[in-house]
PyMOL Python script that loads the backbone (N, CA, C, O; Angstrom):
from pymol import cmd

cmd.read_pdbstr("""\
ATOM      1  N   UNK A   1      -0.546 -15.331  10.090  1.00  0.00           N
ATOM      2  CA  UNK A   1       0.571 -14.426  10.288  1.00  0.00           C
ATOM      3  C   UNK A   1       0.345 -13.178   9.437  1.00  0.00           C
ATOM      4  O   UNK A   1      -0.040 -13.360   8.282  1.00  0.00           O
ATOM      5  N   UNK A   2       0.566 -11.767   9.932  1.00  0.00           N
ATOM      6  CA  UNK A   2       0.682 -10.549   9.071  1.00  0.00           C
ATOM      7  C   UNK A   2       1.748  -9.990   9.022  1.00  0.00           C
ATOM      8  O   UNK A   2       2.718 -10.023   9.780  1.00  0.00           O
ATOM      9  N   UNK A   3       1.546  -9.443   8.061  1.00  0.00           N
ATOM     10  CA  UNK A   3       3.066  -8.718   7.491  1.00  0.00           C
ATOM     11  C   UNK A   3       2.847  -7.445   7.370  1.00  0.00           C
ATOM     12  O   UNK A   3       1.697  -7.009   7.417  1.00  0.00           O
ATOM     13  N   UNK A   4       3.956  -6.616   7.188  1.00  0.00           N
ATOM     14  CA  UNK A   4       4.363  -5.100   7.431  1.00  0.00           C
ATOM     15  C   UNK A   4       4.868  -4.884   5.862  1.00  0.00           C
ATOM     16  O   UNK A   4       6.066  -4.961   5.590  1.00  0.00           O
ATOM     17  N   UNK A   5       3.842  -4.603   4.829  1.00  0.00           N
ATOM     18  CA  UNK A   5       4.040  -4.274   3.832  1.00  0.00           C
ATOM     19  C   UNK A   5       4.586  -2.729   3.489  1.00  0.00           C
ATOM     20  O   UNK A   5       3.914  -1.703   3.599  1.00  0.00           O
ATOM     21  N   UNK A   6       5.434  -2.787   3.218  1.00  0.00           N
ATOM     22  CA  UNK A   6       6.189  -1.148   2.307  1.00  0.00           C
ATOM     23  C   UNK A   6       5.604  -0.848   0.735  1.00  0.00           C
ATOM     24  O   UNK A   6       6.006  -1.412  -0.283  1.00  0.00           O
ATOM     25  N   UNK A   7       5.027  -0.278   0.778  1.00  0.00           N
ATOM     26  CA  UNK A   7       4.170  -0.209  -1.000  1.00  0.00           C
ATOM     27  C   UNK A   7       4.966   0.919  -1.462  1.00  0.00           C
ATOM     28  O   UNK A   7       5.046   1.906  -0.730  1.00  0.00           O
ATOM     29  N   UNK A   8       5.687   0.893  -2.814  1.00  0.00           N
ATOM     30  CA  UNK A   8       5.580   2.518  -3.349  1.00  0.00           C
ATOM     31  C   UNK A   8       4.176   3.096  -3.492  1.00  0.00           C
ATOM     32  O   UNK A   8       3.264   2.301  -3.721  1.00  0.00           O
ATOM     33  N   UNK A   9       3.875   4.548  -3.369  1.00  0.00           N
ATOM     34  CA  UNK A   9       3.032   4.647  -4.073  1.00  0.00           C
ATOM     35  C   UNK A   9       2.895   4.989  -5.746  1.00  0.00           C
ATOM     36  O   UNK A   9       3.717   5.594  -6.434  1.00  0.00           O
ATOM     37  N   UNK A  10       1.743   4.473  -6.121  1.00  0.00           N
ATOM     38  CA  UNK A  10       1.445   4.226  -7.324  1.00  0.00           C
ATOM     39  C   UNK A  10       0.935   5.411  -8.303  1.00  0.00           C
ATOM     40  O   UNK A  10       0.601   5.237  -9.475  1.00  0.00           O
ATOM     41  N   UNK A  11       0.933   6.326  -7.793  1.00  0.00           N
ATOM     42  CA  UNK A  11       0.391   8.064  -8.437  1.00  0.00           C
ATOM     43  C   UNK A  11       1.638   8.430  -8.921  1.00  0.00           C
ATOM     44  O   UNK A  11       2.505   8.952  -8.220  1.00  0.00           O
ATOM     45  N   UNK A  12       1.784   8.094 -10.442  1.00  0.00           N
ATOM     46  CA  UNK A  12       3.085   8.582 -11.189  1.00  0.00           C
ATOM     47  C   UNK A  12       3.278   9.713 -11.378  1.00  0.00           C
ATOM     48  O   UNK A  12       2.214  10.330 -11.312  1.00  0.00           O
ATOM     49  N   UNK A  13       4.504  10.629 -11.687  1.00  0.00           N
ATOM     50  CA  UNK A  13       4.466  11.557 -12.167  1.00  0.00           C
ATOM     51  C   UNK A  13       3.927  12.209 -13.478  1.00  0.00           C
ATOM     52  O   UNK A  13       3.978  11.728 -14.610  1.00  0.00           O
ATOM     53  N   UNK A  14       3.329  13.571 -13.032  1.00  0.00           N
ATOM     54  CA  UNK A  14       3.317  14.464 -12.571  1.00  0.00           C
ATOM     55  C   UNK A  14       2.486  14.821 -11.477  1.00  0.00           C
ATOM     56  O   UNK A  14       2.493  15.721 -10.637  1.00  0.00           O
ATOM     57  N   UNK A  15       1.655  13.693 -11.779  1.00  0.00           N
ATOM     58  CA  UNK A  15       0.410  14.024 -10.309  1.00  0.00           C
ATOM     59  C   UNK A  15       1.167  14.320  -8.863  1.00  0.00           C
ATOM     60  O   UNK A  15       0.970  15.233  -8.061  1.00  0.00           O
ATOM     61  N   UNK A  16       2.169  13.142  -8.822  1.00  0.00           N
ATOM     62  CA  UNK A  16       2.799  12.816  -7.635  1.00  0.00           C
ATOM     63  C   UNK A  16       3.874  13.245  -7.925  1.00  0.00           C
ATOM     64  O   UNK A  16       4.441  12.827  -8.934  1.00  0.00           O
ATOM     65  N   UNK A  17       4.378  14.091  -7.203  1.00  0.00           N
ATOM     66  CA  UNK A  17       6.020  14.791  -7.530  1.00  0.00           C
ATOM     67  C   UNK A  17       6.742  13.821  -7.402  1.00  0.00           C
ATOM     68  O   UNK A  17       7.043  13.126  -8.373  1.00  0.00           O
ATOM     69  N   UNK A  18       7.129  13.597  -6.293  1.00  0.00           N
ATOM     70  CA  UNK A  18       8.239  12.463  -6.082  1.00  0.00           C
ATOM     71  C   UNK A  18       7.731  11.157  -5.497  1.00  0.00           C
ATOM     72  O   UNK A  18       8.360  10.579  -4.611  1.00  0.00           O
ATOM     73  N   UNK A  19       6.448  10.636  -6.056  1.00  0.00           N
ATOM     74  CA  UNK A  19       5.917   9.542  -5.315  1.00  0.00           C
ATOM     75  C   UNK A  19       5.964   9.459  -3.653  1.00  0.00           C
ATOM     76  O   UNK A  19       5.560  10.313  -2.863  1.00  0.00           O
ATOM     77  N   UNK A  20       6.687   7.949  -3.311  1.00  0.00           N
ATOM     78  CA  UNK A  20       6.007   7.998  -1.841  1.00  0.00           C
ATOM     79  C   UNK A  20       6.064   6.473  -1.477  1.00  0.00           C
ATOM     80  O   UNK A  20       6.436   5.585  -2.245  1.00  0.00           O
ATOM     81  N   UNK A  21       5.498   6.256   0.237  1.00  0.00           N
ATOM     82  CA  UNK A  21       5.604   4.923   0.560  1.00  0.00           C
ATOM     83  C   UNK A  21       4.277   4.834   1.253  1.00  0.00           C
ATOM     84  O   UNK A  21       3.916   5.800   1.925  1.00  0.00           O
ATOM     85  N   UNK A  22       3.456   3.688   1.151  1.00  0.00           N
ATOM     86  CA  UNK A  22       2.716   3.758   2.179  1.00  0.00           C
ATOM     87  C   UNK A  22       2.527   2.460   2.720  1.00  0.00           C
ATOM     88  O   UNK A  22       1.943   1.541   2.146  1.00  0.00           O
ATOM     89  N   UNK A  23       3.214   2.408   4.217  1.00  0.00           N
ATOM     90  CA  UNK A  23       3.266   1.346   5.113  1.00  0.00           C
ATOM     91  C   UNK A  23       1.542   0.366   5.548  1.00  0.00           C
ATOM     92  O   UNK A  23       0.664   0.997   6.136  1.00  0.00           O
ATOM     93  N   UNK A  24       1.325  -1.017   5.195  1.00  0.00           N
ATOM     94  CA  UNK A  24       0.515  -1.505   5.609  1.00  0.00           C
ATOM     95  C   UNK A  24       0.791  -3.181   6.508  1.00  0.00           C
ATOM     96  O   UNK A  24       1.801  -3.884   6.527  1.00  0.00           O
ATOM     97  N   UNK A  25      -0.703  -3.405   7.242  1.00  0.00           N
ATOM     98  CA  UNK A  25      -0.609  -4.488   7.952  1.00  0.00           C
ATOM     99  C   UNK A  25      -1.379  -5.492   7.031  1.00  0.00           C
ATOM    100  O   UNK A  25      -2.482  -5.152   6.604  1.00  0.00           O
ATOM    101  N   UNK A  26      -0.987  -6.407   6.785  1.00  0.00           N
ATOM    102  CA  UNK A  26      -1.816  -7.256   5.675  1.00  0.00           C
ATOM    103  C   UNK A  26      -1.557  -8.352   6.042  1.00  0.00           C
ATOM    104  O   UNK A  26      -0.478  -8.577   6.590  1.00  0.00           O
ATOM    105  N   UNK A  27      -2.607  -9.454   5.806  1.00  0.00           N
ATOM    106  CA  UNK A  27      -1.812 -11.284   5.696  1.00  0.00           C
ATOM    107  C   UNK A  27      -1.377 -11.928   4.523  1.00  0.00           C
ATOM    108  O   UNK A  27      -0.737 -12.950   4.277  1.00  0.00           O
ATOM    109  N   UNK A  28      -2.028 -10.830   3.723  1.00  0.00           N
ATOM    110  CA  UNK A  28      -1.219 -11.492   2.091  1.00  0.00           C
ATOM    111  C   UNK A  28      -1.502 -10.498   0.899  1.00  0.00           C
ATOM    112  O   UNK A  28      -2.331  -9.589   0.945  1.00  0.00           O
ATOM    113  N   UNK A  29      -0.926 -10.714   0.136  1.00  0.00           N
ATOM    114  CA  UNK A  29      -0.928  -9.159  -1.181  1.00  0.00           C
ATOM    115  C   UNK A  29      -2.440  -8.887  -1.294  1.00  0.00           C
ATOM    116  O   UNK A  29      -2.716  -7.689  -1.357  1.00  0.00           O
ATOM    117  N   UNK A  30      -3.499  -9.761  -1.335  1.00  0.00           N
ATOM    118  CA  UNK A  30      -4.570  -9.658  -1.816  1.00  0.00           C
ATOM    119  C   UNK A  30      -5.601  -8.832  -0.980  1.00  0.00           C
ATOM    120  O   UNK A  30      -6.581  -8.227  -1.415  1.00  0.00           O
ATOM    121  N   UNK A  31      -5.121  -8.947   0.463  1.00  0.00           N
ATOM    122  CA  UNK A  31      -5.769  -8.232   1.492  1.00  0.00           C
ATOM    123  C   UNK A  31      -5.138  -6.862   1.258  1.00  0.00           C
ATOM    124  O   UNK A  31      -5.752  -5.931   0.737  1.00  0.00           O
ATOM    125  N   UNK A  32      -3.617  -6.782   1.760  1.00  0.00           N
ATOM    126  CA  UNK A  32      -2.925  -5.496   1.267  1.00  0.00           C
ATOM    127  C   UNK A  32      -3.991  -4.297  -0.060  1.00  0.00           C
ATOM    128  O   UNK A  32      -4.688  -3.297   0.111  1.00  0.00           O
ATOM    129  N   UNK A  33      -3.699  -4.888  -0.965  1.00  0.00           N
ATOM    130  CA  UNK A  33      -4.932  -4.598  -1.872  1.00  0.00           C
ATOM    131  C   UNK A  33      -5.804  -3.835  -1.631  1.00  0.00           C
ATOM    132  O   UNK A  33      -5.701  -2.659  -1.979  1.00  0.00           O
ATOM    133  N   UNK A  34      -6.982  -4.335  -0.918  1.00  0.00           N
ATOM    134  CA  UNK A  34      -8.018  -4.444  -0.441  1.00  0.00           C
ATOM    135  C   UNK A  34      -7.484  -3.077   0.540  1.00  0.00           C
ATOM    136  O   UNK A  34      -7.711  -1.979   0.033  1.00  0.00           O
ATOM    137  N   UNK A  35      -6.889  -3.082   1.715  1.00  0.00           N
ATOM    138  CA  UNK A  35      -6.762  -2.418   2.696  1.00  0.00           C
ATOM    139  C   UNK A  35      -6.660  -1.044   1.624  1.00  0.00           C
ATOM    140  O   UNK A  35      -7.383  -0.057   1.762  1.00  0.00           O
ATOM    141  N   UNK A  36      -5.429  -1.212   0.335  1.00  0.00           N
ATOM    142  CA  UNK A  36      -5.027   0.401   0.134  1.00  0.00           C
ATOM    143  C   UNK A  36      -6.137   0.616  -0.996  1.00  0.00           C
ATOM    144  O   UNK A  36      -6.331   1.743  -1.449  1.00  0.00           O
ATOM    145  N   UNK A  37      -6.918  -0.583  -1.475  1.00  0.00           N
ATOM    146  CA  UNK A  37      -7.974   0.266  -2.134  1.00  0.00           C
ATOM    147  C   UNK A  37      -9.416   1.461  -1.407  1.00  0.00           C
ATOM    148  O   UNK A  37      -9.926   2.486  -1.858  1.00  0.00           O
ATOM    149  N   UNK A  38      -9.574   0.916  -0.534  1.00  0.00           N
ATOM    150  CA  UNK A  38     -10.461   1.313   0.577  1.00  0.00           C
ATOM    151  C   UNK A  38      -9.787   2.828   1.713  1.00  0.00           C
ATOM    152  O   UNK A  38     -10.437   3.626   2.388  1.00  0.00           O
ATOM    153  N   UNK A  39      -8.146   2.700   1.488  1.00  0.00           N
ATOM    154  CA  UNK A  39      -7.569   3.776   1.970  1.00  0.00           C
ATOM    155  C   UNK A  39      -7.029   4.815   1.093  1.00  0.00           C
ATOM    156  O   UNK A  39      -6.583   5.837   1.613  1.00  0.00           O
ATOM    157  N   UNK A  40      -7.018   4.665  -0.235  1.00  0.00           N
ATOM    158  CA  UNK A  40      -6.585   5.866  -1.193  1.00  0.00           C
ATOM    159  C   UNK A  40      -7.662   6.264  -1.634  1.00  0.00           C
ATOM    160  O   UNK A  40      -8.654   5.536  -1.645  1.00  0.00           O
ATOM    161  N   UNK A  41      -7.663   7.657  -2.140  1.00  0.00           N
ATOM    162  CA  UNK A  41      -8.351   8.657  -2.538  1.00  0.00           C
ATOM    163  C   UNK A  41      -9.183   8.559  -3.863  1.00  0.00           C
ATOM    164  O   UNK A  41      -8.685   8.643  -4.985  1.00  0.00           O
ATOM    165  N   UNK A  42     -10.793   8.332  -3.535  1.00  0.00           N
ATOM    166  CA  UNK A  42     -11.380   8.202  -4.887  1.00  0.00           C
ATOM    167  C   UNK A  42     -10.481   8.923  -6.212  1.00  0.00           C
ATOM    168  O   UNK A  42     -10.229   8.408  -7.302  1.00  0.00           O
ATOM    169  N   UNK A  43     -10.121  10.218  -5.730  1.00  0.00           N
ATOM    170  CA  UNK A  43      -9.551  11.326  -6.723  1.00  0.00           C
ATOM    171  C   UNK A  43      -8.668  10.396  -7.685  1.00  0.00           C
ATOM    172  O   UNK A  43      -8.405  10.726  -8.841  1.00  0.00           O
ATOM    173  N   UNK A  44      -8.280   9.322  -7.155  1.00  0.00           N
ATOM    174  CA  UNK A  44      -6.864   8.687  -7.839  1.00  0.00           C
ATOM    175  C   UNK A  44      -7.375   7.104  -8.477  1.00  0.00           C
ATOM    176  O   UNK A  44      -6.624   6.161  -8.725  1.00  0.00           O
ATOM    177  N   UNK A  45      -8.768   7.144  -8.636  1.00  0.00           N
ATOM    178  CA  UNK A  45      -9.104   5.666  -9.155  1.00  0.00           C
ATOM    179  C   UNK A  45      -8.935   5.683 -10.493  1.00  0.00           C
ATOM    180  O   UNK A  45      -9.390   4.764 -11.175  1.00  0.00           O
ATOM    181  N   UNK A  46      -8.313   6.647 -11.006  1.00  0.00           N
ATOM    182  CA  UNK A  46      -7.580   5.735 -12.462  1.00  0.00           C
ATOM    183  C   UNK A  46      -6.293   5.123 -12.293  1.00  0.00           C
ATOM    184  O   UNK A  46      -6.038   4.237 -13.109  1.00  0.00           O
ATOM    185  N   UNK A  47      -5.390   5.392 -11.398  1.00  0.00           N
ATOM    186  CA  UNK A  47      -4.207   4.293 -10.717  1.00  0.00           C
ATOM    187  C   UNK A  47      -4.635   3.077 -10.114  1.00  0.00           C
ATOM    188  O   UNK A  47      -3.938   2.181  -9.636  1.00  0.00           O
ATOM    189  N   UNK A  48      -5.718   3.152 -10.188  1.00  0.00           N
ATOM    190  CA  UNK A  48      -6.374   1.611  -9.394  1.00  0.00           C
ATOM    191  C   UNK A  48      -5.409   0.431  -9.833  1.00  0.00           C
ATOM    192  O   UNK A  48      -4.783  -0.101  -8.916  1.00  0.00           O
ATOM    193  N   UNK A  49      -5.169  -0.144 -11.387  1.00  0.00           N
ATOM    194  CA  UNK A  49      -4.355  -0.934 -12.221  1.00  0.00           C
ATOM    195  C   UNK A  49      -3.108  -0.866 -11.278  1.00  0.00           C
ATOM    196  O   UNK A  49      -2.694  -1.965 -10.910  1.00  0.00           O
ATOM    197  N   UNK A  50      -2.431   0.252 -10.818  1.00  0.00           N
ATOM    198  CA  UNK A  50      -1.270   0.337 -10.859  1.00  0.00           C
ATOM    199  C   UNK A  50      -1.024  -0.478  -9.072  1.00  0.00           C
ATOM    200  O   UNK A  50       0.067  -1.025  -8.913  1.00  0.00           O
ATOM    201  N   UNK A  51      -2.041  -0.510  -7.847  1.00  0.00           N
ATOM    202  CA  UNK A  51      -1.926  -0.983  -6.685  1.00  0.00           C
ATOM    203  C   UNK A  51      -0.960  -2.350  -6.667  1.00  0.00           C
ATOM    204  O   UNK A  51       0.230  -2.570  -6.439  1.00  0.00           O
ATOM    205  N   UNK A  52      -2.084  -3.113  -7.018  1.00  0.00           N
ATOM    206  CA  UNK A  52      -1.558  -4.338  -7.200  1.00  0.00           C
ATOM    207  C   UNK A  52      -0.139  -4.810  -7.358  1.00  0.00           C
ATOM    208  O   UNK A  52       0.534  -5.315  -6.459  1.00  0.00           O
ATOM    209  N   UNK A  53       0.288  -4.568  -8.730  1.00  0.00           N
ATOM    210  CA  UNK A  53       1.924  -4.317  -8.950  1.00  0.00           C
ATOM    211  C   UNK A  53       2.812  -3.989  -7.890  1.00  0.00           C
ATOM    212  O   UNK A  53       3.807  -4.652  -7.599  1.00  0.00           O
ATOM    213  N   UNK A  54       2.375  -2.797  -7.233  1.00  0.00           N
ATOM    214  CA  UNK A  54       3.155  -2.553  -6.444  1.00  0.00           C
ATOM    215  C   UNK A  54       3.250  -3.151  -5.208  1.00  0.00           C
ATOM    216  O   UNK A  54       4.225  -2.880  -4.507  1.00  0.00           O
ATOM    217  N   UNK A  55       2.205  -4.103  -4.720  1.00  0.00           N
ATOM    218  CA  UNK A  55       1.928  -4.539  -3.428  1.00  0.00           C
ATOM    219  C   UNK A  55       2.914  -5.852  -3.765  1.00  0.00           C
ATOM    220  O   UNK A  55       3.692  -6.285  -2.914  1.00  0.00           O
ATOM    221  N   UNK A  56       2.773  -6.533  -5.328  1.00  0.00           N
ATOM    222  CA  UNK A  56       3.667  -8.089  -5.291  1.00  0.00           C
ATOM    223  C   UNK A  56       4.727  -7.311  -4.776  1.00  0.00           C
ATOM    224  O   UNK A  56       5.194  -7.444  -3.644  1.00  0.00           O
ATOM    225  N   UNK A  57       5.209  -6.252  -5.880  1.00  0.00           N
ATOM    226  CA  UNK A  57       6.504  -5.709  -5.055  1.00  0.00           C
ATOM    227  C   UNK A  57       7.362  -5.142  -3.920  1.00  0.00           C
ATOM    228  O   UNK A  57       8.559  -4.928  -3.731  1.00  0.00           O
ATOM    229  N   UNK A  58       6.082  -4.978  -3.172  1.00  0.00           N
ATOM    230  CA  UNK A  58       6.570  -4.555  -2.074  1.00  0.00           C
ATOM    231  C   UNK A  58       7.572  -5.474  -1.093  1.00  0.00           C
ATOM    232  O   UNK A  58       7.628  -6.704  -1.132  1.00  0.00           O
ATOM    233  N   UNK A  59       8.413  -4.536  -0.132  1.00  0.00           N
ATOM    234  CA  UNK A  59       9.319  -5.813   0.683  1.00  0.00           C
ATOM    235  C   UNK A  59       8.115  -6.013   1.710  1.00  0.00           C
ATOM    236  O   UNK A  59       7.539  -4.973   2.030  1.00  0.00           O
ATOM    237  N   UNK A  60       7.570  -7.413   2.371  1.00  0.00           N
ATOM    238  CA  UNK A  60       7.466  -7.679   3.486  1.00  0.00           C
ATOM    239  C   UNK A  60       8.329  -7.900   4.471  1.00  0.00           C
ATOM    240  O   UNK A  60       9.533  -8.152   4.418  1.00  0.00           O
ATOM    241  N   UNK A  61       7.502  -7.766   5.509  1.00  0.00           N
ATOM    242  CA  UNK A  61       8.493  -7.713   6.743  1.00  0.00           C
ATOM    243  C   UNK A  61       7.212  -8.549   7.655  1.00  0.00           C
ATOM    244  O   UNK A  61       6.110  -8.003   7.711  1.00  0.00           O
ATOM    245  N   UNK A  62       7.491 -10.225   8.525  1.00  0.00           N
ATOM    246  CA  UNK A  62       7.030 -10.702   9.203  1.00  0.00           C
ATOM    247  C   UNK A  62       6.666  -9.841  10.314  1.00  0.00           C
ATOM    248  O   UNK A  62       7.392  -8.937  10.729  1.00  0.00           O
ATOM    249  N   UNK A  63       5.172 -10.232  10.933  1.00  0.00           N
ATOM    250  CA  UNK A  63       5.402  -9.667  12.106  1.00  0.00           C
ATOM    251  C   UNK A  63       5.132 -10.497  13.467  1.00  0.00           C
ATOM    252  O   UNK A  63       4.397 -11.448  13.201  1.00  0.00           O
ATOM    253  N   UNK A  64       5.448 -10.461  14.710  1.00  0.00           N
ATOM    254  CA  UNK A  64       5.587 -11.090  15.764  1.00  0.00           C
ATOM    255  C   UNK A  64       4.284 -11.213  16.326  1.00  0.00           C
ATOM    256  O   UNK A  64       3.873 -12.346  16.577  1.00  0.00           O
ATOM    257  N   UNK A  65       3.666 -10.349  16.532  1.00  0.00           N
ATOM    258  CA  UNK A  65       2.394 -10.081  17.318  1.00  0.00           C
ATOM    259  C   UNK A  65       1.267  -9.850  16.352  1.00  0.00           C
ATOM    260  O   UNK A  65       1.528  -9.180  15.353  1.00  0.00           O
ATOM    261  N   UNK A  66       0.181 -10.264  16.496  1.00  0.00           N
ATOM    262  CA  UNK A  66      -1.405 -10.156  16.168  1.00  0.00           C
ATOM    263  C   UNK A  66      -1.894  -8.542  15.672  1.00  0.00           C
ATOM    264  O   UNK A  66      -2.437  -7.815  16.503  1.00  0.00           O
ATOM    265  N   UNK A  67      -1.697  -8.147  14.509  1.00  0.00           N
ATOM    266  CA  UNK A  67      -1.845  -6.575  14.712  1.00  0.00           C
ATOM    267  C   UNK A  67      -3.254  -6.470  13.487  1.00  0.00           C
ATOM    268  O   UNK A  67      -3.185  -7.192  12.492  1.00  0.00           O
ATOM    269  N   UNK A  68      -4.496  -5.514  13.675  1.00  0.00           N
ATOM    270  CA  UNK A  68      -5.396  -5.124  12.562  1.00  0.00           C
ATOM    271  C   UNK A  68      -5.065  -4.808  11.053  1.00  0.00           C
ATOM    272  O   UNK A  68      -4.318  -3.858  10.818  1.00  0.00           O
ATOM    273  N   UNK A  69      -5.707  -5.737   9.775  1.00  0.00           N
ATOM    274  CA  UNK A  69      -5.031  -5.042   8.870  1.00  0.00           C
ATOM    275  C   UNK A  69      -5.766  -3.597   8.625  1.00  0.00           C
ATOM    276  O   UNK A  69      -6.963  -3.405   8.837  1.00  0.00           O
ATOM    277  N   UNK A  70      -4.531  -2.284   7.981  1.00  0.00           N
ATOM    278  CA  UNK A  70      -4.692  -1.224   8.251  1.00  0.00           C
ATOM    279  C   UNK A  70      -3.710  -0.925   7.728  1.00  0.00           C
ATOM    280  O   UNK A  70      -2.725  -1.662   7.768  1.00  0.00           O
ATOM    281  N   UNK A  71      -3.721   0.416   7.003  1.00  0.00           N
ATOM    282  CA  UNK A  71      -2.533   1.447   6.857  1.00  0.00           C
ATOM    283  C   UNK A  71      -2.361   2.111   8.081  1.00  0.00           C
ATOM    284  O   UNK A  71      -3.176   2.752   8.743  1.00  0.00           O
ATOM    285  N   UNK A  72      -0.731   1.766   8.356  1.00  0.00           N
ATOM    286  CA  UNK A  72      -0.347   2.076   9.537  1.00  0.00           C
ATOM    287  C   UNK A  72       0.510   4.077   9.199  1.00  0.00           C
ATOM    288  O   UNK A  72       0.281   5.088   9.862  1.00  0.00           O
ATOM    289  N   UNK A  73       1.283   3.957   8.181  1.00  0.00           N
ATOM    290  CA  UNK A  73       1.641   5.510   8.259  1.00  0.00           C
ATOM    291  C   UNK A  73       1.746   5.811   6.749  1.00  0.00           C
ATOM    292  O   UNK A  73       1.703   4.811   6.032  1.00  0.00           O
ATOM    293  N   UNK A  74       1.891   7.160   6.055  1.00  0.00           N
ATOM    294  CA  UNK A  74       2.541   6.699   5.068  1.00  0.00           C
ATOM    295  C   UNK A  74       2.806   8.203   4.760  1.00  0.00           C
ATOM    296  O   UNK A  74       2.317   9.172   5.340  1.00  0.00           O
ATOM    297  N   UNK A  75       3.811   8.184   3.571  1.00  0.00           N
ATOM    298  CA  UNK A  75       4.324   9.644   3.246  1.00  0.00           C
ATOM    299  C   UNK A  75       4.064   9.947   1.705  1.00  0.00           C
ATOM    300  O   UNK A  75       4.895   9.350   1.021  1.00  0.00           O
ATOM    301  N   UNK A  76       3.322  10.562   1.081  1.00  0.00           N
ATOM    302  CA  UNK A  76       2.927  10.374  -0.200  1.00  0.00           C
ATOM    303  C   UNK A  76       2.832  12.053  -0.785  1.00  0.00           C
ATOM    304  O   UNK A  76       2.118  12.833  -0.155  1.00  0.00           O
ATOM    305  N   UNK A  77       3.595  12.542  -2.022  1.00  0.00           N
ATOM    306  CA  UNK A  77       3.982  13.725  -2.682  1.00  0.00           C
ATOM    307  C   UNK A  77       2.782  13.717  -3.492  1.00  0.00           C
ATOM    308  O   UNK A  77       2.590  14.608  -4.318  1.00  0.00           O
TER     309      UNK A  77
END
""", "prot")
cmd.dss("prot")
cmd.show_as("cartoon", "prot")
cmd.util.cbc("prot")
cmd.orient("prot")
């Protein structure tokens, strides 16, 4: 089963004005992970520490149908 992870993003201020969300398809935090390490910006690998955290925290949301894991959208300051 995959889930529809909501992540804050993890680029604190000042880098990131007002932070951000970035929506993923994952089967479990550890993949999630994986997906937004491989999808965020070398520029930002000293927040690397900070992914994780935010992925336990994120809300999941079950999903019905078979979908690729992937960052599906996301809005990030």
């Amino acid at each position: 089963m995959k889930y529809l992870y909501l992540v804050d993003y993890w680029v604190p201020f000042p880098s990131s004005e007002y932070g951000g969300i970035v929506a993923v398809v994952a089967e479990n935090d550890n993949e999630c992970h994986d997906v937004l390490m491989n999808w965020r910006d070398e520029c930002e690998d000293q927040y690397d520490s900070n992914i994780m955290g935010n992925v336990v925290k994120a809300q999941k949301f079950p999903l019905a149908n078979e979908h690729a894991s992937v960052v599906v959208e996301n809005f990030v300051t």
